[in-house]
N, C-alpha and C positions, 0 to 999 in steps of 0.2 A: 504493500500500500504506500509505501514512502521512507523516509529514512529517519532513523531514531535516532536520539538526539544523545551523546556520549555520556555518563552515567558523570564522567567531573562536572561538566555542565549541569547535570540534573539535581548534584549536590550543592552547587549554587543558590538555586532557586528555592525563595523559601517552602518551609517544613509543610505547610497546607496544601503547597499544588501536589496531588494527587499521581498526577505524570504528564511528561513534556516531550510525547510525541508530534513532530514535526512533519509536513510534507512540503516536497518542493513541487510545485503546479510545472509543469514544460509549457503549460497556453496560458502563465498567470498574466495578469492584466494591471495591478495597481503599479503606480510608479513611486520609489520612494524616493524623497530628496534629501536624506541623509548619510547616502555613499560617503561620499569625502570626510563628512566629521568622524563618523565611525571607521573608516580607513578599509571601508570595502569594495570591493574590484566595482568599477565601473562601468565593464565591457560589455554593451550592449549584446553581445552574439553567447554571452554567457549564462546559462539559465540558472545558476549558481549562484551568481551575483544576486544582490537583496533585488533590485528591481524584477529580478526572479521570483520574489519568493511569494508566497498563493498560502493563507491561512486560510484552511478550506476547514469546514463544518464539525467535519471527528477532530478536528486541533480542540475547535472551540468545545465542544465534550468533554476531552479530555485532559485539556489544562484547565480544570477547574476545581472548586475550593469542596471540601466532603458540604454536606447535610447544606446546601443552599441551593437560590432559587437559579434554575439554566440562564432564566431570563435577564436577572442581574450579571450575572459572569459572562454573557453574551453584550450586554451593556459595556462592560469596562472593557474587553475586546472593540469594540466599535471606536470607542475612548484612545486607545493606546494607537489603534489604525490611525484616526484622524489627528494625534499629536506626531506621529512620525514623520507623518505627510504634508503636516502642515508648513506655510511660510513662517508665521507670525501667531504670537501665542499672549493671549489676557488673561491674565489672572487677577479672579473678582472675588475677596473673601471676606464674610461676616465674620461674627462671633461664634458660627458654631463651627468655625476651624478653629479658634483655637481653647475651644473648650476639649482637644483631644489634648490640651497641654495643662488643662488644670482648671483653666478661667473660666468664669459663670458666662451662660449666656445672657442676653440685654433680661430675659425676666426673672430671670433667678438671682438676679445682685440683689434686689432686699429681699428677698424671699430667707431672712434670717430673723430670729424670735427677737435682738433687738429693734428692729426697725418694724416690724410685726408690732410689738407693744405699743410704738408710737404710733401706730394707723400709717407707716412710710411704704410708695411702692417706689419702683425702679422712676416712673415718671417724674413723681412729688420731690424723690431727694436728687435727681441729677438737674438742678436748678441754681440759678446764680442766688435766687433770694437767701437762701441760707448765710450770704457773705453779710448780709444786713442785719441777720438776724440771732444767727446762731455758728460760728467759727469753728466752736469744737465741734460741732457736728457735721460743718463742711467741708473739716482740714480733716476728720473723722476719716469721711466718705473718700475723698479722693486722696487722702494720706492712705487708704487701706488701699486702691487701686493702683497706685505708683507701686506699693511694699511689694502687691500679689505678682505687678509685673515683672518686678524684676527679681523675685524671689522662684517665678514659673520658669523651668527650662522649657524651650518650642522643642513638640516632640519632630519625630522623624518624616514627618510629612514635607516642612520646610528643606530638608535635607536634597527630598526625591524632588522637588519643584527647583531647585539648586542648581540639581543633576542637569535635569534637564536645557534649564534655561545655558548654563556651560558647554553641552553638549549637542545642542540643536541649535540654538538660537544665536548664538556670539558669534563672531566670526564668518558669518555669512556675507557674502556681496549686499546679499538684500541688507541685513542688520546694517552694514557700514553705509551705504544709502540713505536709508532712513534717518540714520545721526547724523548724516550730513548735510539732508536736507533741515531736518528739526535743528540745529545750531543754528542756523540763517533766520530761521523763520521766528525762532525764541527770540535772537538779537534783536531784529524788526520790532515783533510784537513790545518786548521790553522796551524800547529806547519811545515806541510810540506813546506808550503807555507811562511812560518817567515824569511826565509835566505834569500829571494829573494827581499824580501821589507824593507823599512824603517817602524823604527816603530810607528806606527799611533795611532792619538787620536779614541777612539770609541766613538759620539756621541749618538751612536743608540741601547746599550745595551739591550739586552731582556731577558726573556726564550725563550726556544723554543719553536715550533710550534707543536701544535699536530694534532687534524685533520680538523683543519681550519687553511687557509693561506691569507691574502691579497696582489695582483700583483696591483699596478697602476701608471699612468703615470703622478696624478694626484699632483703637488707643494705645494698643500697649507696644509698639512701637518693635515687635517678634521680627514682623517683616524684617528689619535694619540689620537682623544678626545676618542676614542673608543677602540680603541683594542693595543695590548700590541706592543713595538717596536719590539720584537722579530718575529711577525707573520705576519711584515706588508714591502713589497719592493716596496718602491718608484722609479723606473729602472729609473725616469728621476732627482732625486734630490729634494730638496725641499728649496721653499724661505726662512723655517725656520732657514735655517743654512747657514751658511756663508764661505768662504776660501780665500785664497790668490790670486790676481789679476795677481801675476804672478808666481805664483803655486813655490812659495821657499820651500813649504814645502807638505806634503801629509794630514795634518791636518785640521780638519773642527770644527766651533765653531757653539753652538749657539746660535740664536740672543737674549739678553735680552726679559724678560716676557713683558718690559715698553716699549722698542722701538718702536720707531714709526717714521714715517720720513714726514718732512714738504712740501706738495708738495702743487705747484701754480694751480689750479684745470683751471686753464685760459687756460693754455698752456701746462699742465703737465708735467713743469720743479723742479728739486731739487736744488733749488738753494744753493748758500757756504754761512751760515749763520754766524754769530759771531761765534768764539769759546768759547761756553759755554754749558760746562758740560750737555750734556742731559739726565743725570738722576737725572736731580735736582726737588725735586716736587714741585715747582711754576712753573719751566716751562714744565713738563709732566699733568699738571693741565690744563694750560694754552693750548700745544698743544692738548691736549685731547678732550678740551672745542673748539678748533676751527674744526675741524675735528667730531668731531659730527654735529656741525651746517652744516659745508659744504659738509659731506654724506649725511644728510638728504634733503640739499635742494640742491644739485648738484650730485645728483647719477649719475656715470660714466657710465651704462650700461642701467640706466634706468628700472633694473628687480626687483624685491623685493631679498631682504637682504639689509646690511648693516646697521644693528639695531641694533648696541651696541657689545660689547665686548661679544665674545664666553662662559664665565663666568666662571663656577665651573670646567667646563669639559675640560679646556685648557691642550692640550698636556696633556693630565691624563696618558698616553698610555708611556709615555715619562719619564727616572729614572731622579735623578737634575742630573745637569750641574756638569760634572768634571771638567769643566777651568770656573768656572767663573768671574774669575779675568782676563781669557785671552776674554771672550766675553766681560768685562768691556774696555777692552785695545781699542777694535776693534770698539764700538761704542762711543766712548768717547765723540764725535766731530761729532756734529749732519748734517746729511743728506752727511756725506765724510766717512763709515765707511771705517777701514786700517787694514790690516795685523799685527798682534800681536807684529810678527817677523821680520819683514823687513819694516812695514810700508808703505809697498804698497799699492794702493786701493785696497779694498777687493770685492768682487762677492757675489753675491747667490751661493751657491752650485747648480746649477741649467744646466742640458744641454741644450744648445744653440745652436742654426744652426749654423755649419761651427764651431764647437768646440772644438780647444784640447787641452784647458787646466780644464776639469772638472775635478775634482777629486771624481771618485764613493767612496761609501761608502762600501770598500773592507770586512766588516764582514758581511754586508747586505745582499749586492750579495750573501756570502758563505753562509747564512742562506737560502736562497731562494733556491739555486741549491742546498742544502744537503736536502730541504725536500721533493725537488721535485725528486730528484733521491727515498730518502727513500721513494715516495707514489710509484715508478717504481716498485721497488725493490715490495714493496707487493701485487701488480698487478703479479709478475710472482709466487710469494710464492705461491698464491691461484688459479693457473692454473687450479691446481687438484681438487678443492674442490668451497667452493664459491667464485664466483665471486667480486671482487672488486667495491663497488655502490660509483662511483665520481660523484658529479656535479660540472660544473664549471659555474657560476652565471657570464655573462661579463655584467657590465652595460655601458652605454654612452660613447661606443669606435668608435671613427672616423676612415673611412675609408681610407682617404686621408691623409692630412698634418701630423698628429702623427699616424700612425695606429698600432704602438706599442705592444697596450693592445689585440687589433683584433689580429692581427696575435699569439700571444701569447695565447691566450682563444683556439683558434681555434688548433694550434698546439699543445700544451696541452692536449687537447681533443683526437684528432686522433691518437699520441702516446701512451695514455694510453689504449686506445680501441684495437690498435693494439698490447700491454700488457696483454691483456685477460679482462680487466676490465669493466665494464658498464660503460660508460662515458657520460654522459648527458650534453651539452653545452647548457646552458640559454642565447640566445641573447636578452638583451631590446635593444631596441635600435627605435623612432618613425619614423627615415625615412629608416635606412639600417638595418633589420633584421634579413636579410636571408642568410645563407650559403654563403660564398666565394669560389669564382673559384671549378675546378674539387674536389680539395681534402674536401675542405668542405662540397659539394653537398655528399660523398661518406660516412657522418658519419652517425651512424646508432640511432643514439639518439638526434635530434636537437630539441629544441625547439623554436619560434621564438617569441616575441611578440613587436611589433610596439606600445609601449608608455613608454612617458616617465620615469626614472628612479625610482621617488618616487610614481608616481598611480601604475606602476606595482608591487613594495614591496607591497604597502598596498592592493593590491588585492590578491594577492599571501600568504598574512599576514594573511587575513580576513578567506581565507581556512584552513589553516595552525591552525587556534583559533578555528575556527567550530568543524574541526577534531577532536582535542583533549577534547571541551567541551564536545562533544555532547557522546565521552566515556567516559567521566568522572557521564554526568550525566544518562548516562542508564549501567552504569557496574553494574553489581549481587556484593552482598557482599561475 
């Protein structure tokens, strides 16, 4: 029937797949565009070669996971096809990716007996009014979300999205095109754009983006351990950085590597401690040393994470600090940080319900909309000739309270299709998978798959590794 796949390669592949028999098709039909990066022969008259190779129906049987449904493991097969194939690759993720790392999703953050006693939901307490009203309860709330973020390692899903984006996406003709049209066009846009604003700090410096992009809604700022700031738009802000409480200025800082903020895990209050210097290391020793003990045996959510400092990989993604004298200013005076410049209480950079005093991160934004117009723009270039192969990967986007990243995956998607492009929209997602309303039932590329965000990578992974071994190990010399 075909040729099996060498037993070192099938000890590769994780302990779940079942077996990793392969077939080579002689009439296959797909073409893949990742010869060159994987280092596979590219001879047309070679049936060997990957543009050979034909995942026919008993693959999809048989590499698949024990006691599950055909239909989902036929799903992330579809998944792994259209990321191999594709040009350019979006990556759109909620909260409920990274609740495979520990972190609540948008409705379970109050869902805890103190904020239960107060009558608080997720809506009531992610609000600026608490800064007028109540402090220890504000520096409470977002002092625990700064702790959880960086106290949560990103599990290994960040890792396989890594892989990817190194492996398929960098170093393409297309990718260095794209960054070379997006540098021109950010320049323009920016200099146009310079008379009308005040001049602002950039936080969030990058390169550009070539043909991998990250959209999400997601605060804790996981993404940075991975991928470059230039390629990454957090549309809701992030805990990482900090501004003015009462926006004197358009400038955003951010928070020391050390900070940490002392919270009552009783009643999840901040309380106004001495003023003494909190980066002093007896007492970042000290608070370190109690905060380990009390994530470990008072975990807030109750999920796994909260195992230690995120380590080597912190904000890697992230160039230093251009103020960091003005982030020393702003945490000086532990669990009250203040404004550099006025001395007001300072915020998360973070949108909040009923919010107007955020301040976006004006280069961020421009980096997002000049790549997204530049992947438009070569959707219509190639009207005439080939086709444009997008995926857009959304993982763990809610439908309700933030639907942000959903509705963004989705319009994304249907714009570029209506562009001429292929447009493939990967929904994970394990309770809402499916297309939304008329416009999303109407795209001609969906794929769905109901599980969670890091078993769907790593199945999706596991094909994605078969693929490429299994030409690696039956290619002609």
């Amino acid at each position: 029937m075909g040729n099996v796949l060498p037993r070192k390669i099938v000890q590769q592949l994780p302990k779940k797949l079942t077996s990793t028999r392969a077939v080579v098709g002689a009439n296959s039909s797909p073409s893949w565009s990742r010869s060159k990066q994987a280092g596979l022969s590219t001879d047309s008259t070679s049936s060997w070669s990957r543009s050979g190779f034909l995942l026919e129906d008993e693959l999809v049987r048989e590499l698949s996971y024990q006691s599950d449904d055909d239909s989902v493991q036929a799903e992330c097969f579809r998944a792994a096809k259209a990321i191999l194939d594709c040009d350019v690759f979006l990556l759109c993720t909620g909260t409920g990716f990274t609740a495979d790392s520990g972190l609540p999703l948008c409705r379970e953050i109050a869902e805890i007996a103190q904020y239960r006693s107060r009558g608080l939901t997720y809506t009531s307490i992610c609000d600026t009014c608490w800064m007028d009203t109540d402090l220890t309860l504000f520096y409470g709330y977002w002092g625990t979300c700064l702790n959880d973020a960086r106290w949560t390692r990103p599990h290994a899903g960040y890792e396989i999205l890594a892989s990817w984006r190194d492996r398929f996406f960098h170093g393409t003709a297309l990718s260095a095109e794209i960054q070379r049209r997006c540098k021109i066009a950010e320049k323009n846009k920016a200099e146009k754009e310079a008379a009308d604003k005040e001049e602002e700090m950039e936080p969030l410096k990058g390169q550009q983006a070539g043909a991998f992009f990250v959209f999400t809604s997601n605060m804790d700022s996981h993404l940075l351990d991975y991928f470059d700031a230039g390629e990454v738009r957090e549309s809701h802000g992030s805990v990482e950085f900090w501004q003015c409480g009462s926006v004197c200025s358009k400038r955003v800082w951010r928070a020391p590597s050390e900070c940490t903020f002392r919270v009552d895990l009783r009643n999840m209050l901040a309380f106004d401690p001495p003023g003494t210097n909190m980066t002093s290391p007896m007492l970042m020793k000290s608070m370190s040393f109690i905060h380990e003990v009390e994530m470990r045996e008072e975990r807030r959510f109750g999920k796994r994470g909260h195992e230690g400092m995120r380590g080597d990989r912190f904000l890697q993604g992230l160039p230093p600090s251009e103020d960091a004298s003005g982030s020393g200013k702003m945490f000086w005076r532990p669990n009250r940080p203040v404004c550099p410049l006025c001395k007001a209480p300072a915020r998360p950079n973070v949108l909040m319900f009923s919010d107007l005093g955020w301040v976006d991160n004006a280069a961020q934004e421009r980096r997002w909309s000049v790549w997204l117009q530049t992947v438009k723009d070569e959707c219509q270039l190639r009207r005439s000739g080939p086709e444009l192969k997008v995926v857009i990967m959304e993982i763990g986007a809610g439908a309700t309270t933030v639907p942000t990243v959903r509705s963004t995956s989705q319009s994304v998607a249907a714009r570029l299709e209506q562009l001429g492009a292929r447009a493939t929209l990967v929904r994970i997602n394990p309770e809402k998978c499916r297309p939304d309303g008329a416009k999303g039932a109407r795209l001609k590329h969906f794929i769905g798959i109901p599980l969670r965000g890091l078993e769907a990578l790593e199945r999706i992974n596991a094909v994605v590794e078969a693929r490429l071994l299994h030409n690696r190990s039956f290619a002609r010399p």
